[in-house]
C-alpha positions as CSV (number, residue, x, y, z in Angstrom):
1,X,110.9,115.3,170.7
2,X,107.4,113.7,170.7
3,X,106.2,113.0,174.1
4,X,106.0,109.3,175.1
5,X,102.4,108.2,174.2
6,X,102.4,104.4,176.1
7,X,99.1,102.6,175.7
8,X,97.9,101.5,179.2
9,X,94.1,100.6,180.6
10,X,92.1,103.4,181.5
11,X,91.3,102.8,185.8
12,X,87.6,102.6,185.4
13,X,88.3,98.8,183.0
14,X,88.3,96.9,186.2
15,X,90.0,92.7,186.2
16,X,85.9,92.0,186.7
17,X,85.4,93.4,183.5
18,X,88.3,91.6,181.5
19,X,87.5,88.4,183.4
20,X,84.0,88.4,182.5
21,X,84.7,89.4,178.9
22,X,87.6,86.6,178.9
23,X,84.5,84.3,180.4
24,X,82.2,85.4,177.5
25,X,84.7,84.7,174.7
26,X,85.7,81.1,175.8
27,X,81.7,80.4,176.2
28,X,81.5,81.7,173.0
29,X,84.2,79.8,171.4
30,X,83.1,76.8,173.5
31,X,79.4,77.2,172.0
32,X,81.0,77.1,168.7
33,X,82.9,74.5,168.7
34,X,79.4,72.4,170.3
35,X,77.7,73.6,167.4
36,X,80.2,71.9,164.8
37,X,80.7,68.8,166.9
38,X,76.9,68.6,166.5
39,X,76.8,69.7,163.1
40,X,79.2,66.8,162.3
41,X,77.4,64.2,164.1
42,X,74.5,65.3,162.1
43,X,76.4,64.5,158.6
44,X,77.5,61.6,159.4
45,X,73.9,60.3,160.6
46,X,72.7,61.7,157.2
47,X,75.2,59.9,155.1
48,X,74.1,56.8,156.6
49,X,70.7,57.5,156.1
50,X,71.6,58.5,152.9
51,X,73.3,55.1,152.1
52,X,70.3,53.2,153.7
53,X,67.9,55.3,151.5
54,X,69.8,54.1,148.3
55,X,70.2,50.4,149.2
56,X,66.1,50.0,149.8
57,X,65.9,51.9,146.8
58,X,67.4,49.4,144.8
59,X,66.4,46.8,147.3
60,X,62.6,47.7,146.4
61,X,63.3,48.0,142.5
62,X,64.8,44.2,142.7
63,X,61.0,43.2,144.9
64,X,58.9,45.0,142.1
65,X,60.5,43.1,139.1
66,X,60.3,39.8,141.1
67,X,57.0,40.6,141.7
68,X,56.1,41.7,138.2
69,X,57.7,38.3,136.8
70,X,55.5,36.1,140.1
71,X,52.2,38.2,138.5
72,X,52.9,36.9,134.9
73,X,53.5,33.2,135.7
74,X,49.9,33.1,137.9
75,X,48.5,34.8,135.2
76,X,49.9,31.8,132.4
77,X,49.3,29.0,135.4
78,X,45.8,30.5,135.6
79,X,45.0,30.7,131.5
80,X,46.8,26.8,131.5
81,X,44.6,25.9,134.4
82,X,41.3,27.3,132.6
83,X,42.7,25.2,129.6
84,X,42.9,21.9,131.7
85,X,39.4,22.6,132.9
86,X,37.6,22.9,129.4
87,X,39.7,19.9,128.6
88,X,38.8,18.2,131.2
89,X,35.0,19.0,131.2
90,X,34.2,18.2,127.0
């Protein structure tokens, strides 16, 4: 017969030991779960950003055609007005 091996803590692993290193893991775990709380936060502000981004994007494409079209009627009003002038002036 094989003697009875039972598993038991050596005397010198004190409940100051296991309570600390209890501690250490819930801080640990704790940490962690701070981390991806943050880490969440942190997507979600950059999907909005993201989203913001796009819309002046095309918010800003919209202003420079508007632009480009305001640019091409001063430049006719200006070659009509230079017509009226010479017109006006014969």
């Amino acid at each position: 017969m094989k003697p009875k091996h039972d598993w038991h803590l050596d005397l010198r692993i004190t409940l100051g030991l296991i309570l600390s290193t209890a501690m250490n893991i819930a801080g640990g775990v704790w940490w962690a779960a701070k981390v991806q709380n943050v880490n969440d936060q942190q997507d979600t502000a950059i999907a909005r950003l993201e989203t913001r981004q796009d819309r002046a994007d095309a918010s800003s494409v919209s202003q420079i055609e508007r632009l480009a079209r305001i640019e091409a009627n001063q430049a006719n009003q200006t070659q009509l007005l230079q017509e009226i002038r010479q017109k006006a002036f014969r």
